[in-house]
N, C-alpha and C positions, 0 to 999 in steps of 0.2 A: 628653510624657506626655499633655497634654491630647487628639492627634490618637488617641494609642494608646486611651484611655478612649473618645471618638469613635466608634472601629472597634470598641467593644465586648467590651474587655480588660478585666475587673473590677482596680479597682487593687491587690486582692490579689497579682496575678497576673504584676506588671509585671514586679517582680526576673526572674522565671523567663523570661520573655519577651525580655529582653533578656540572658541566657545561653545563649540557644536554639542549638543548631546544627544543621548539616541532618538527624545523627542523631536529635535530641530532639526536634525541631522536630513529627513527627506525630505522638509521643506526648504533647506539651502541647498540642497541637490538637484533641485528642479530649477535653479537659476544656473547651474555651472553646465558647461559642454558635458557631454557624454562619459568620456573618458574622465576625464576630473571626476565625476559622480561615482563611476564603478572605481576607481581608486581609492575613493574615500570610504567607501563602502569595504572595499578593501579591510583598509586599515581600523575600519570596525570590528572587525571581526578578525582581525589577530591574522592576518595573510598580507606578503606583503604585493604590493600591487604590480601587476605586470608589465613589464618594459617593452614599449611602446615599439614596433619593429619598423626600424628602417624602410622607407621604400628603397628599389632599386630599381637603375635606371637601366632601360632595355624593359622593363616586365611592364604591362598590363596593371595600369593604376588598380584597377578595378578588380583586380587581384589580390589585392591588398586585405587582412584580413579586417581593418577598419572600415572600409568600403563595404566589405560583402556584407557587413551585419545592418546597412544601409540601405545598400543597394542591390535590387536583382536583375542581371542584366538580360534583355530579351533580345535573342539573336535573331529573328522572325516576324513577319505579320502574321501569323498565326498564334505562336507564343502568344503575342500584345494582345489580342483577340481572347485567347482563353483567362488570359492574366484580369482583364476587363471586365469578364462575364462573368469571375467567381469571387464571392463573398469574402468579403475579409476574414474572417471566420478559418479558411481556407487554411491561410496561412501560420495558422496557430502551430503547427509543427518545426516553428525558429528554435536552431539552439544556438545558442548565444555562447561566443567564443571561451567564456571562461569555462564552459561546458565542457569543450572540444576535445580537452587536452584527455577529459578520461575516457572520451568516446575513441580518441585513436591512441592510445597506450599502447605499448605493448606487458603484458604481463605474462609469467613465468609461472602461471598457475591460477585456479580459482582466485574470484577479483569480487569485491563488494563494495558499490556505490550507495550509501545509507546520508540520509537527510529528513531534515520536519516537513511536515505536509506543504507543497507547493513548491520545492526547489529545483524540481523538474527529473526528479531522479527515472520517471517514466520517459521521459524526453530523450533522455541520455539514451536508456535501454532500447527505444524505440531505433537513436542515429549509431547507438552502436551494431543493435544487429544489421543495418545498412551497409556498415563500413566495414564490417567485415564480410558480406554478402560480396563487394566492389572490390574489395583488396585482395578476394580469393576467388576467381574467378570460374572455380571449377569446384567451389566449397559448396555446400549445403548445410543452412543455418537455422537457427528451431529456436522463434519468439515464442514464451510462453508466461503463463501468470497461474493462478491458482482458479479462476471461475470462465465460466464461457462469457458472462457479460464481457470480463477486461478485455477480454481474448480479442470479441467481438469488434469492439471501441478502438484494438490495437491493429486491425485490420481496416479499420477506418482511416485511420493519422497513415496507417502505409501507404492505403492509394494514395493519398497527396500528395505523399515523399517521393515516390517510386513511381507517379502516374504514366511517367513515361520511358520509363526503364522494364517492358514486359518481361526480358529475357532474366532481369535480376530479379522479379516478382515470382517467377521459377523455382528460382532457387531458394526461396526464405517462404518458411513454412511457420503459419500461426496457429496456434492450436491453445484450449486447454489444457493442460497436466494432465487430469485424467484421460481426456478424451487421447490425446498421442499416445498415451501407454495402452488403452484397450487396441488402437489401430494396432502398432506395433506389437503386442499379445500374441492377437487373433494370426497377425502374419507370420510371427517366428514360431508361436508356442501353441496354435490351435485355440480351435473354439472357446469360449469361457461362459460361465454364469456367474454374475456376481451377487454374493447373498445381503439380504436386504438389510436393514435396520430390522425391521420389525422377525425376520426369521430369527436373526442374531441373539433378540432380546430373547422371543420363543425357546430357544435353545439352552440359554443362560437360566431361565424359570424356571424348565424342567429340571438343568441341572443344579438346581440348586436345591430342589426341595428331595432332593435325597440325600442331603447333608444335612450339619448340624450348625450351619453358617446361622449367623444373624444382622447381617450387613443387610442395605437394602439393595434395592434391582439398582437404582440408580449407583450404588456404588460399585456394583458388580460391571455394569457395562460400560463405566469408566475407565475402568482397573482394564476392562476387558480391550475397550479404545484404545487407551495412552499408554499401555505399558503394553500385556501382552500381543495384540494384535498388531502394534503399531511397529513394535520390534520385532515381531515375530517369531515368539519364543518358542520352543517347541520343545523343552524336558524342564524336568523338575527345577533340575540344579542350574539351567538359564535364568528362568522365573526367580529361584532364590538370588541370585549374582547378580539381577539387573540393579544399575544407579537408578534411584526411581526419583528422577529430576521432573520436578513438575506434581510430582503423587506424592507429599512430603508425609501422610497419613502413617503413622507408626504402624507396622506390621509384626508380631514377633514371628518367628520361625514356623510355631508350631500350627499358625492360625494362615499362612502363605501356604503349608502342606495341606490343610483345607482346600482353602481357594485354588490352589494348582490341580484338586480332582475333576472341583468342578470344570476348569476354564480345559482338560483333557478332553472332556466330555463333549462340550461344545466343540474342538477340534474334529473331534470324533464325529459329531453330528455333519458337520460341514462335509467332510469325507465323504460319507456316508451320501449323503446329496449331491454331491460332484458339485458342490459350491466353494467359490473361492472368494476370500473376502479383499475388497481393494487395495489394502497393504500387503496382502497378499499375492497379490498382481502383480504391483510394482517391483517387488523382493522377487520374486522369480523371473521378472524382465531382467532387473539390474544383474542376475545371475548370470542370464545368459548373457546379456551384452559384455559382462565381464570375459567371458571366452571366444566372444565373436572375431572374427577373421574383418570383418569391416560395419562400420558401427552407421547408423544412419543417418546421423547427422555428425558434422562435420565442425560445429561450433553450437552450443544452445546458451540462449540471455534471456534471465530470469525475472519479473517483475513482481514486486511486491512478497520480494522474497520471506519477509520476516515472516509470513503464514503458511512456507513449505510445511509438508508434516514428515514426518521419522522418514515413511517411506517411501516418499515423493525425494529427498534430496540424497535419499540413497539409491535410486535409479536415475537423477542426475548426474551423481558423482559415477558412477559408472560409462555414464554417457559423455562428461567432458572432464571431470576433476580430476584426472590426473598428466593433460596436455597443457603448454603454453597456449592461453589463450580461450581455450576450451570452454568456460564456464565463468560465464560472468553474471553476477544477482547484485538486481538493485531494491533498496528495501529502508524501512524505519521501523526499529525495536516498538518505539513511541505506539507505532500503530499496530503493535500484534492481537487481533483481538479474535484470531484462529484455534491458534494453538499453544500446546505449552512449551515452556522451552525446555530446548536438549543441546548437546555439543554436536556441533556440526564437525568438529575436526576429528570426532570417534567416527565419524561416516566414510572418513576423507576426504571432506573440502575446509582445508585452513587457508585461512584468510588472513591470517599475520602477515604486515608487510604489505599487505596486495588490497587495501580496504580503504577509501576516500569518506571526507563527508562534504556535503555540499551545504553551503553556505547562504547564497543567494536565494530568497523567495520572491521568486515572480508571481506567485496568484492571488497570494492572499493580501490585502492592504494591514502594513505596518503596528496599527488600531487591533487589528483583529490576531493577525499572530500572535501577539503581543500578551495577550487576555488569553486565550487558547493553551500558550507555555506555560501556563501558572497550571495546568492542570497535571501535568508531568514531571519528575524529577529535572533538575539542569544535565545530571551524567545517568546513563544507561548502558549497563555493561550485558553483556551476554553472557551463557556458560563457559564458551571456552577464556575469556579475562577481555573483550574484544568492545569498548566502551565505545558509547557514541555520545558525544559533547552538544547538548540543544544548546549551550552559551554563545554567543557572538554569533547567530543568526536574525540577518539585518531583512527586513521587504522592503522592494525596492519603489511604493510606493505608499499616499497617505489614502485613509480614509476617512470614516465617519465612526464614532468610537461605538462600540455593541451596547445594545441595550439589553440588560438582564434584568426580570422582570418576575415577580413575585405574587400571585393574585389570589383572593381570597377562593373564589372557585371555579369550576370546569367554563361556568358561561364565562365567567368574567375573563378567563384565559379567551377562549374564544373570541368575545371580544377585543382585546388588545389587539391580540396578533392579525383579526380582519382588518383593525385600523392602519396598523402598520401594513397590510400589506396591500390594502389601499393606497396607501400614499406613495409605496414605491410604484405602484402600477398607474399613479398619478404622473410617474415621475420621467416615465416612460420605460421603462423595466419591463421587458412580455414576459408573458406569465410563465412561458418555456425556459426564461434564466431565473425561475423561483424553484427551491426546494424546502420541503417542510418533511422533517424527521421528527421519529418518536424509538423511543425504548423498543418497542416490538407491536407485534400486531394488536393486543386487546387495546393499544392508546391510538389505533389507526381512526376509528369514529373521531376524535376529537382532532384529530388534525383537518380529515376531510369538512367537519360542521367547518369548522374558522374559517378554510380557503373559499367553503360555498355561501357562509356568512360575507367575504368580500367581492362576492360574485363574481366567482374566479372558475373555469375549465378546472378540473383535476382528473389528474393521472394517476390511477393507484403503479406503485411500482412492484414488479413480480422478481422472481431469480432472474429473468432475462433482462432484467432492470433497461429499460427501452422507452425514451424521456419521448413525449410527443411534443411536435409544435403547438402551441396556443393552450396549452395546458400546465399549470402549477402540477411538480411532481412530486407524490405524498409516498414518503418509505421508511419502513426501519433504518435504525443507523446502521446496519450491517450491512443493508445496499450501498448505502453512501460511498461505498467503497469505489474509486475512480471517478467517483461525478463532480462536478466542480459548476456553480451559479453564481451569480450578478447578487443576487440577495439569498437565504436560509434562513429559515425559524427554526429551532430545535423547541418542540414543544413538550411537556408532560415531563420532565424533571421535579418531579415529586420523589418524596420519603418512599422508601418501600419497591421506586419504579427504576429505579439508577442510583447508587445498585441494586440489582435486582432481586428482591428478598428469597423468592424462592431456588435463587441460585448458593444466596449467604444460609439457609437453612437447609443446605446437604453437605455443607462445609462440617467436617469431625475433626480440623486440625487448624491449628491458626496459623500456620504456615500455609494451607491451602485457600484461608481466608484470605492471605494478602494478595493472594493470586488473583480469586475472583472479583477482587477491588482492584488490581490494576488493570485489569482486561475490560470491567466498568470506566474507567479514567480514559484508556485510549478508545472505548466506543464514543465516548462522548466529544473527545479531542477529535477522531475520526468526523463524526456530521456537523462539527462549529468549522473544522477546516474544508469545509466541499465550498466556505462564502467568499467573494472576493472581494465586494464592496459592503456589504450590508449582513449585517447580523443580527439574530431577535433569539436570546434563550429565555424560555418562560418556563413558569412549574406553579403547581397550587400548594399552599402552607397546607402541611409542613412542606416545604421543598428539600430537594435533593440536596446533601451536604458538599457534594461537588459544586455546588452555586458561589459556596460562598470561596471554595480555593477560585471559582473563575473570575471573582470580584476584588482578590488580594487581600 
């Protein structure tokens, strides 16, 4: 009793406190101080809560790290003046102390910050390339993520961080993945062309039909993606000695000496065109900066690490993996809905030892997490043995519980969800904090009829995924990725659309099948978690059997 009094439990309050369940737990949270709250929160989730720091006398109350998560103090009438005039909104770049601790770590090697959707594991990435940008004064830091949208959105949250630090906005550099490696290419290694998808494919047809293969294209330029492009094999007896982690599809020997004439050919071809393929890029970037006399960035922080590909975190690890400090990725297995997986510690970035999880969900309401978790294992472990524990992840607020919702057909879907999403826009909800996702583009008509059925603005979303004001924003769940709304519809969860059939009918192994059912599982987890307050899953019977793990 005495440590609960400690944390700031008035002792009225103890009986209730020690009845608590995870249901009760944020609504007796929302009666106790601050501190008492994230302590108890704490002790939900299996950490023990942290000890309260002494003020000292002589310092600057307001120094205090209880204060700063409060207060921000303005030394200026001009400060006061900008502070005034910007939207609260603004300030959404808060990282809250229990953050803090892995934002200024010091680490002894590649570092991974991994958590469930909304524990700010981007937040973190965003104050740590900061805090490393300010602690090295003369360093040069390289934020980056896997798409130009995050990229984009991550150079957003920096102006407000850094608005007035130009001299540090210098030195931290946001980029693309791919896009910094063509810069850096073009600058060390000369001009490049990168060859297309569709020449790739062109390549792989031709060589295929001078064989006696019977596989289809789509298997060949899988095989062709994930294994040999990706690692970039380049002789027989590679090809035969790859792990083929991710491609579990039985190969015997004599049928891989096939396939390794054709996938020659195609090398050949590329040559032959002076085309280089983007794995290919990167694997001769990471080459040279392996020999480099001075490397061009000085620190790089990784976001949404779990969708690196083979050859994206092996011109990483070249770039930071093997300095203190170097190379830090923040990331959730949960959400890998990129790539396949492989061992990062065969590339050279082990994470043993040096890997947090975070605990705390600030975005999503407690309701909605909650229902979302049922779609994933509780443990998710990686290739190299490197688990990530979704148990005892608390939010640290309530909502209103999702409705999942079942209808006979396309109108009637459409109608539901216009009603609902009427009433949030009754509710005072703008239409710019609504998102409505689908499986992929042919279920795009039916999201747009529903939102234009509630007489809503709509915004189709593109690759540059770019939400406008005064408009409901309508996208694949593979946009979803970074966005985050007041309310979400995930619409068109029918049989056949998630997972997605024509993905389950190139499956030739069942070990491959479970693959493309859990990369279905985190798409779906991915656009229920972009909601904060309000959630609406619908599908037409048959519906999707993912409904019923979100229903328990």
């Amino acid at each position: 009793m005495g440590q609960r009094v400690r944390d700031g439990v008035a002792v009225e309050w103890l009986n209730d406190v020690r009845q608590a369940t995870e249901d009760t737990l944020l609504t007796l949270a929302d009666h106790l101080p601050k501190e008492a709250a994230e302590a108890l929160l704490d002790l939900a989730v299996g950490v023990a809560p942290r000890a309260a720091e002494p003020a000292t006398v002589g310092v600057d109350p307001f120094d205090h790290p209880d204060a700063q998560r409060r207060f921000r103090v303005v030394t200026n009438i001009e400060e006061l003046e900008r502070a005034l005039d910007f939207p609260w909104e603004k300030w959404a770049v808060f990282l809250h102390p229990a953050q803090r601790e892995a934002v200024e770590r010091e680490y002894g090697g590649p570092a991974r910050i991994s958590g469930s959707a909304g524990t700010g594991k981007t937040i973190v990435a965003l104050h740590r390339a900061v805090f490393l940008a300010r602690s090295n004064p003369d360093a040069r830091v390289l934020l980056t993520t896997f798409s130009d949208a995050l990229a984009n959105a991550f150079r957003a949250k920096l102006r407000m961080l850094i608005a007035h630090e130009p001299r540090l906005a210098e030195r931290l550099e946001v980029h693309a993945l791919d896009a910094v490696a063509r810069r850096l290419y073009e600058r060390n290694l000369g001009r490049h062309r990168i060859a297309t998808a569709d020449v790739v494919r062109q390549l792989l047809q031709e060589a295929a039909a001078t064989s006696d293969l019977k596989f289809s294209l789509h298997f060949l330029t899988s095989e062709w993606e994930e294994i040999v492009d990706a690692w970039q094999l380049d002789t027989w007896e590679a090809y035969r000695d790859v792990a083929r982690l991710g491609r579990k599809t039985r190969l015997p020997e004599k049928q891989r000496q096939v396939l390794w004439t054709v996938f020659e050919r195609v090398r050949s071809g590329l040559r032959d065109r002076n085309l280089v393929t983007l794995p290919g890029l990167f694997t001769r970037l990471a080459a040279h900066l392996a020999t480099a006399r001075q490397l061009p960035f000085d620190f790089a922080v990784v976001d949404e690490a779990q969708d690196l590909s083979v050859p994206q975190l092996r011109f990483l690890a070249a770039l930071g993996g093997g300095r203190p400090n170097g190379l830090f990725l923040a990331g959730d297995l949960g959400q890998r809905i990129f790539q396949q997986p492989f061992s990062w510690k065969a590339l050279g970035v082990d994470i043993r030892g040096r890997s947090r999880t975070l605990r705390i969900n600030y975005r999503t309401s407690h309701q909605i997490r909650a229902q979302a978790d049922r779609l994933l294992n509780p443990e998710i472990t990686d290739v190299d043995g490197n688990t990530e524990e979704r148990r005892g992840t608390v939010a640290v607020f309530n909502g209103t519980p999702p409705t999942i919702s079942v209808l006979d057909t396309e109108d009637a879907e459409a109608a539901a969800v216009s009603r609902w999403l009427s009433k949030r826009s009754a509710e005072g909800i703008a239409p710019h904090e609504i998102g409505v996702f689908v499986r992929s583009e042919p279920q795009f008509g039916r999201a747009r009829a529903a939102v234009e059925l509630a007489q809503l603005p709509v915004r189709l979303l593109d690759e540059n995924v770019e939400t406008a004001s005064g408009h409901v924003a309508v996208g694949s769940m593979h946009l979803a990725k970074g966005l985050e709304f007041r309310a979400v519809v995930v619409m068109a969860c029918d049989d056949e659309v998630i997972p997605l059939q024509s993905r389950i009918e190139t499956v030739t192994d069942e070990s491959d099948l479970e693959e493309v059912y859990n990369t279905e599982r985190h798409l779906l987890y991915v656009a229920c978690t972009r909601a904060r307050d309000h959630l609406l899953v619908t599908g037409v019977a048959p519906a999707s059997e993912f409904l019923d793990d979100l229903r328990g």
